[in-house]
MARFITI-107748 format. One line per field, with one value per residue (C-alpha): residue in three letters; residue number from 1; x negated, y, z negated. Coordinates in pm, 1 decimal. Each point is the difference from the previous one (the first is absolute). Layout:
BEGIN
aa (ALA  ...)
i (NUM  ...)
px (X  ...)
py (Y  ...)
pz (Z  ...)
! end
This chain:
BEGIN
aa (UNK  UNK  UNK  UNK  UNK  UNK  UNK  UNK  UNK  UNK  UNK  UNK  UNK  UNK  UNK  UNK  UNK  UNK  UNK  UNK  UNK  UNK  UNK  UNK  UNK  UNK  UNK  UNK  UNK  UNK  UNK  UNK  UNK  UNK  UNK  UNK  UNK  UNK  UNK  UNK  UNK  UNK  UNK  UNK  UNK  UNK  UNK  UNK  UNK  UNK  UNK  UNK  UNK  UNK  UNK  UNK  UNK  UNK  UNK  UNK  UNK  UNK  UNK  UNK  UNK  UNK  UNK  UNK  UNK  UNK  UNK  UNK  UNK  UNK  UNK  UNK  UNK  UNK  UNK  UNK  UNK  UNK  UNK  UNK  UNK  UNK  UNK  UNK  UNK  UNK  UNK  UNK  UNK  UNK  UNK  UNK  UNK  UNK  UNK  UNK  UNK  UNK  UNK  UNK  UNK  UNK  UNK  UNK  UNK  UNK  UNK  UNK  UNK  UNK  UNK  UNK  UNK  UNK  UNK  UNK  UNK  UNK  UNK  UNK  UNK  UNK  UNK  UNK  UNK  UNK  UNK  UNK  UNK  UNK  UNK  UNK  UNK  UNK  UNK  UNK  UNK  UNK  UNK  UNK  UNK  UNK  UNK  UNK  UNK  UNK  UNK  UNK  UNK  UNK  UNK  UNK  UNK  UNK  UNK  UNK  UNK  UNK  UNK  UNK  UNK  UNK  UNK  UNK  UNK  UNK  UNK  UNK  UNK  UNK  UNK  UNK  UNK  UNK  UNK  UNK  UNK  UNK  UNK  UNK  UNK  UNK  UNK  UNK  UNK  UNK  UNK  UNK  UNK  UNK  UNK  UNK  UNK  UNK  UNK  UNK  UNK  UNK  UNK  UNK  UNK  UNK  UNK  UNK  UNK  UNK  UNK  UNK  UNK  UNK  UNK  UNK  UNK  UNK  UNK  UNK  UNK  UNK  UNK  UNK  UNK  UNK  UNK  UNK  UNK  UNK  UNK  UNK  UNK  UNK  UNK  UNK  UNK  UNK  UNK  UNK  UNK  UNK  UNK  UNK  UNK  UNK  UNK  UNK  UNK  UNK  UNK  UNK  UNK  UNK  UNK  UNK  UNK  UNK  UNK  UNK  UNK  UNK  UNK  UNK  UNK  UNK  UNK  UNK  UNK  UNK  UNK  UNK  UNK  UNK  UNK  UNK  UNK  UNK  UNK  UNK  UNK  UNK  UNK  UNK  UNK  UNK  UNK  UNK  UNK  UNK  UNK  UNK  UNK  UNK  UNK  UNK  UNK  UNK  UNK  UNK  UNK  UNK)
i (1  2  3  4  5  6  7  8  9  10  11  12  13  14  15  16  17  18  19  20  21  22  23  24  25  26  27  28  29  30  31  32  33  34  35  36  37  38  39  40  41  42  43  44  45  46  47  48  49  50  51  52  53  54  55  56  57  58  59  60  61  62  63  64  65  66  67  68  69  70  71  72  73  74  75  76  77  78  79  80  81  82  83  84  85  86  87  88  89  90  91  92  93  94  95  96  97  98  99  100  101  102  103  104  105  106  107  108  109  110  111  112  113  114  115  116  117  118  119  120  121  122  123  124  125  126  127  128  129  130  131  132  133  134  135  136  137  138  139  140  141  142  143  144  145  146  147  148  149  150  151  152  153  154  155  156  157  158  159  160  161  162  163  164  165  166  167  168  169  170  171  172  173  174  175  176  177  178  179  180  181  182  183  184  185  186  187  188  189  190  191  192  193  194  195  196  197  198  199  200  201  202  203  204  205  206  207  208  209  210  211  212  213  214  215  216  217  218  219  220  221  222  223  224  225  226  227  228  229  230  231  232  233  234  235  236  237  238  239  240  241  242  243  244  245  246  247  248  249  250  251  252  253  254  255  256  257  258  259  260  261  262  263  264  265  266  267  268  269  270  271  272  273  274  275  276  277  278  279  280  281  282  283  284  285  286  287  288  289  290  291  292  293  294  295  296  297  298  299  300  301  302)
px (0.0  -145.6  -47.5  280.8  267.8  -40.3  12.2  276.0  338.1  340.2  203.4  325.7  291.2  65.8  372.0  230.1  73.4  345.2  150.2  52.3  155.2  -91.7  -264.0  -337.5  -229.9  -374.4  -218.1  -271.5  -343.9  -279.6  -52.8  238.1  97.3  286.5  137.1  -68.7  205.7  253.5  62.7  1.4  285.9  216.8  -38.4  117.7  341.4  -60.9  40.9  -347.6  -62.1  -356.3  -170.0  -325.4  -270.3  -90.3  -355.8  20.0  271.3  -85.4  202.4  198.6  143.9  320.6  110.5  98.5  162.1  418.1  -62.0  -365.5  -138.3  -344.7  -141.9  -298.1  -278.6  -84.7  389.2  52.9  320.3  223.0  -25.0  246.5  245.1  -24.9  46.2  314.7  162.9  -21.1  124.5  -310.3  -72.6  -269.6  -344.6  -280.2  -363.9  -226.0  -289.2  -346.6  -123.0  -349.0  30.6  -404.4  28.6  370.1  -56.3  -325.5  17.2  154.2  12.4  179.8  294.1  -1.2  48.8  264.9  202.6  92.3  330.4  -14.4  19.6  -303.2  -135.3  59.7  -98.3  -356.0  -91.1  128.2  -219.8  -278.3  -49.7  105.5  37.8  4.5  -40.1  275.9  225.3  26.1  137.2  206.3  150.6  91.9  138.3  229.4  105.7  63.8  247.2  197.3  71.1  113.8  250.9  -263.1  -180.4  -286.1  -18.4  -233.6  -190.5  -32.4  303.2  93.1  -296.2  -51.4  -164.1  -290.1  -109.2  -329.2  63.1  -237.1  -278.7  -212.2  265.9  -205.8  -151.6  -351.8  -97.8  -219.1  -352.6  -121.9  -240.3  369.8  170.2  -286.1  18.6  384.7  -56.3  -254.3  197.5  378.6  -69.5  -223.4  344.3  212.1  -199.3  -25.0  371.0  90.0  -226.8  176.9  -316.0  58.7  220.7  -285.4  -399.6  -248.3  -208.2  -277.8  -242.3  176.8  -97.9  277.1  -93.8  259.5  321.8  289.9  55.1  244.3  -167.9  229.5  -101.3  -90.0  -260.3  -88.3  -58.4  -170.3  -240.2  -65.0  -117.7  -297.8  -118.8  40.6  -241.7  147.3  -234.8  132.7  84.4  340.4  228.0  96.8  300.8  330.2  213.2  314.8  254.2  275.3  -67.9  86.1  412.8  26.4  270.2  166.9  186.1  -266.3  -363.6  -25.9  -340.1  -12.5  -184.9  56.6  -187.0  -192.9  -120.0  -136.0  -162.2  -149.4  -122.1  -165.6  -173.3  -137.2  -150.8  258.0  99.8  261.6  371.6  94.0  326.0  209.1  328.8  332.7  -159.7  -173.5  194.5  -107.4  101.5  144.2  -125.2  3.2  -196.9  -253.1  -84.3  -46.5  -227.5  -197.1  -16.8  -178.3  -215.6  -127.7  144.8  170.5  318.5  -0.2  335.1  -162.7  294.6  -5.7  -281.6  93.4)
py (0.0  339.3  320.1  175.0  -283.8  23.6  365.9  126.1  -12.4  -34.5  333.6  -65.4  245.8  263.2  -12.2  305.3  305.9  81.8  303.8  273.2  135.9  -356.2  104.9  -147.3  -64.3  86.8  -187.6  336.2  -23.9  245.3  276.5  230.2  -343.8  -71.8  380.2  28.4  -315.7  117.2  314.9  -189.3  -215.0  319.8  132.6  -303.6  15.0  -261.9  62.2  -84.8  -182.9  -5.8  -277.7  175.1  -199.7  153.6  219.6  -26.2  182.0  347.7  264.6  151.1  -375.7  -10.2  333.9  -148.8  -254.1  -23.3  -235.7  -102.8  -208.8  -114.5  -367.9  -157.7  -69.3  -305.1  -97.3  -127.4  -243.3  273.7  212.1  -156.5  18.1  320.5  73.2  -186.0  167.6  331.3  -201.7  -28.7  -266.8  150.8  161.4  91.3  -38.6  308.0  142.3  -80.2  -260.8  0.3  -412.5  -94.3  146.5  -165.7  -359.5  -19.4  163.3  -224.6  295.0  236.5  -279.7  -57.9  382.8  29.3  -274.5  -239.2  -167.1  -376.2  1.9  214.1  -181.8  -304.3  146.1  135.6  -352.8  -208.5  283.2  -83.8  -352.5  159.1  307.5  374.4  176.8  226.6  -173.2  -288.4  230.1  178.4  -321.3  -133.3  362.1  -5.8  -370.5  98.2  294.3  -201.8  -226.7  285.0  128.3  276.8  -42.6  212.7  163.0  234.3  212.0  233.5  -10.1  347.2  133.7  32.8  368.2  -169.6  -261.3  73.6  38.8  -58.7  204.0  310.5  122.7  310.4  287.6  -136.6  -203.5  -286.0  59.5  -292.9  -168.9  -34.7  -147.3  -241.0  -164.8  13.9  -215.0  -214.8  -0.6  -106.9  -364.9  -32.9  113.0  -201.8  -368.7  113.9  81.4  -319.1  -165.9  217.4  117.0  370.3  228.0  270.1  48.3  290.3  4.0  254.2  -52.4  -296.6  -182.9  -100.0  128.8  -105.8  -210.5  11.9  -240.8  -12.9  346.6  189.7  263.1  300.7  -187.5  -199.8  399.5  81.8  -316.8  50.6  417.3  -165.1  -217.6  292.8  260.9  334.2  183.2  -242.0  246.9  -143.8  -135.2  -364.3  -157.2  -139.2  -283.8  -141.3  -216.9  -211.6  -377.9  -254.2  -62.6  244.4  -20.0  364.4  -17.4  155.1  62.5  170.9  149.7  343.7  327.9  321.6  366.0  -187.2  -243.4  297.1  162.5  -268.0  -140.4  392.0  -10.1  -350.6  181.8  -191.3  209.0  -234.4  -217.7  -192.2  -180.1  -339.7  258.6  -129.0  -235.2  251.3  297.2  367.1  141.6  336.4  -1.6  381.0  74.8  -317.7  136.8  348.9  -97.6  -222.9  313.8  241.8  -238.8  -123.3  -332.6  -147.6  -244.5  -228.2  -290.1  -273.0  -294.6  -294.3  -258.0  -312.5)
pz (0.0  107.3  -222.2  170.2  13.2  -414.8  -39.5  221.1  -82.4  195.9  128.1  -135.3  39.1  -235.1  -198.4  212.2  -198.1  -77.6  110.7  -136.7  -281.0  -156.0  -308.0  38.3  -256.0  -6.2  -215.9  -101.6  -91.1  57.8  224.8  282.7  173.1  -215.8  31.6  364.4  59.5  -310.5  264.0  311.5  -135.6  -156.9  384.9  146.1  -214.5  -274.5  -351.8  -170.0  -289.4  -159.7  -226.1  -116.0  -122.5  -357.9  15.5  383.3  134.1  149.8  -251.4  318.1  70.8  -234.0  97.6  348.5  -55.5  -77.8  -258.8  -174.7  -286.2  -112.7  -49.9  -59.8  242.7  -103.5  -117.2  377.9  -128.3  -89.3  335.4  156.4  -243.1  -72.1  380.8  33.3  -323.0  211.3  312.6  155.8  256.9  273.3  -145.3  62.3  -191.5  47.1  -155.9  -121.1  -299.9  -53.6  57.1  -34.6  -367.3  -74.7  150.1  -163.2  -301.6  -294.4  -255.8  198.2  114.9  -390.9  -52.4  234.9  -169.5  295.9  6.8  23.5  374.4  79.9  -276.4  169.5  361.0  -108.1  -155.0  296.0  267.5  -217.1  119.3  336.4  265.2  -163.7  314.7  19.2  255.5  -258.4  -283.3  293.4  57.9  -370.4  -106.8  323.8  -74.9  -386.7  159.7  282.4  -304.1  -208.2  298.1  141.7  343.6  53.1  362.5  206.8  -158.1  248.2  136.9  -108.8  22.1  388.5  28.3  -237.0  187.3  207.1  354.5  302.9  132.1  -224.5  -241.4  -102.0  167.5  -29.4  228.5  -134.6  172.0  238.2  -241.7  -206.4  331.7  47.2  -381.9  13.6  329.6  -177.7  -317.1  116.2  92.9  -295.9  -185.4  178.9  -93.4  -347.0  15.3  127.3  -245.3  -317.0  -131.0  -18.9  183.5  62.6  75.4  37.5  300.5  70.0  337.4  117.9  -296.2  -323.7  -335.7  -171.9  -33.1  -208.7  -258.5  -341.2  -97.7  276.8  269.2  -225.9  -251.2  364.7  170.8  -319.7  38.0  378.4  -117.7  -212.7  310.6  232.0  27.8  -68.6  285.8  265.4  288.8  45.5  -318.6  -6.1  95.8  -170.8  183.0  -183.4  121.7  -165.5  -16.5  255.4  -56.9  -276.1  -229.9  14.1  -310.7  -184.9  14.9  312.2  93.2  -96.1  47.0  -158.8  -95.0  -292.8  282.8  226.1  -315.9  -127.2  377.4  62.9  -346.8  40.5  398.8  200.3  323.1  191.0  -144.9  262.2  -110.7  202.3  142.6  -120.9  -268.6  -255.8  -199.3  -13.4  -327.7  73.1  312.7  119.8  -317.9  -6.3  431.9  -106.1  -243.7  207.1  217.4  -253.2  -144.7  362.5  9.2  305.3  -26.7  300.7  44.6  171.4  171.2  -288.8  24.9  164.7)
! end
């Protein structure tokens, strides 16, 4: 059996979302995901109702939704029902979860106080898979059984997702072209291979590869092996992974990403169109713009 019949995963279709002015739930944890999508959904005519995970909510989440209520990150059993009390049967999961620190970090699952099926979860993944699919997969199970399907992520997020071609006003310089064109079927095997959904590249050559740390402590990583006289900056590629599961976890790039990219001497995002979300996009490209970064949307590997 080959390396890539092991790691990729079936497409398998997505449950439809009802129509409006049916309430959806969104399951909230860190960041402007869950209030981007929280506004996308009040646009489209549904009343919203939010679950926000306690300590990782942003504090302008509760405010838009019709009805909201706070549960435990780690208290994954009681989600559901607390969903269907409100009439809840569609949701989605959005935000971040530092996951390297959570899955392997015994203290902090004990401070959290698990319930006894994320108790039960985190034991059986440690004999097992932890990568993020795999938790993805249980937590969606855990739901349908409760009476709540998770859909799209992104579904109502459309004007967020990167598009193709340069999406700023700088260009990206032709020593950036060249690595992007050396870079994206690099991406694409390791994307196919769920390794990492992103990798630095500077003079044709990869520097560094995403693993469980995520892109920004990957970006910070690939700024210490860089020079910081190079006369061009280094290059970003991120994609989603072979068959990814859109109910949560979507690949992501925001203002802190183009900050912390320019600081670490990257020059160059370039980002798989349709698969990977620009947090507030009109402010993330301006950015880009002043601090001399380019924003390319390059067609999906494979």
């Amino acid at each position: 059996m080959t390396a890539r019949s092991v790691r990729t995963r079936p497409v398998f279709e997505l449950p439809a979302c009802p129509s409006p002015p049916a309430p959806l739930g969104v399951i909230a944890s860190g960041g402007m995901l869950p209030v981007l999508v929280a506004e996308g959904m009040r646009r489209a005519g549904h009343a919203v109702v939010g679950l926000g995970l306690a300590g990782q909510y942003p504090r302008e989440f509760p405010a838009l939704c019709d009805r909201f209520l706070e549960a435990g990150l780690l208290r994954v059993g009681g989600w559901a029902r607390k969903l269907r009390k409100l009439g809840v049967t569609h949701a989605v999961m959005v935000g971040k979860v530092d996951k390297a620190n959570l899955m392997h970090n015994k203290a902090a699952l004990v401070r959290l106080i698990p319930d006894w099926w994320t108790v039960k979860m985190y034991w059986s993944m440690g004999r097992g898979d932890r990568r993020s699919h795999a938790m993805l997969t249980a937590v969606a199970d855990e739901l349908a059984r409760g009476g709540v399907l998770l859909i799209d992520s992104t579904l109502h997020i459309p004007d967020h997702m990167a598009s193709d071609g340069v999406l700023t006003k700088r260009e990206p310089t032709a020593a950036q072209r060249a690595d992007i064109d050396f870079g994206w079927p690099i991406l694409s095997e390791l994307l196919s291979l769920d390794i990492g959904q992103a990798i630095a590249v500077r003079g044709r050559d990869v520097v560094a590869v995403e693993a469980v740390e995520g892109t920004d402590r990957m970006i910070e990583r690939a700024g210490q092996l860089c020079s910081p006289k190079a006369p061009t900056g280094w290059v970003l590629l991120k994609g989603a992974r072979l068959g990814h599961d859109r109910r949560s976890d979507v690949p992501t790039i925001g203002p802190d990403t183009v900050r912390t990219l320019h600081r670490c001497g990257g020059g160059c995002i370039a980002v798989a169109s349709g698969d990977v979300i620009i947090l507030n996009r009109p402010e993330t490209l301006a950015l880009a713009d002043s601090l001399g970064v380019s924003i390319v949307g390059v067609a999906r590997p494979g």
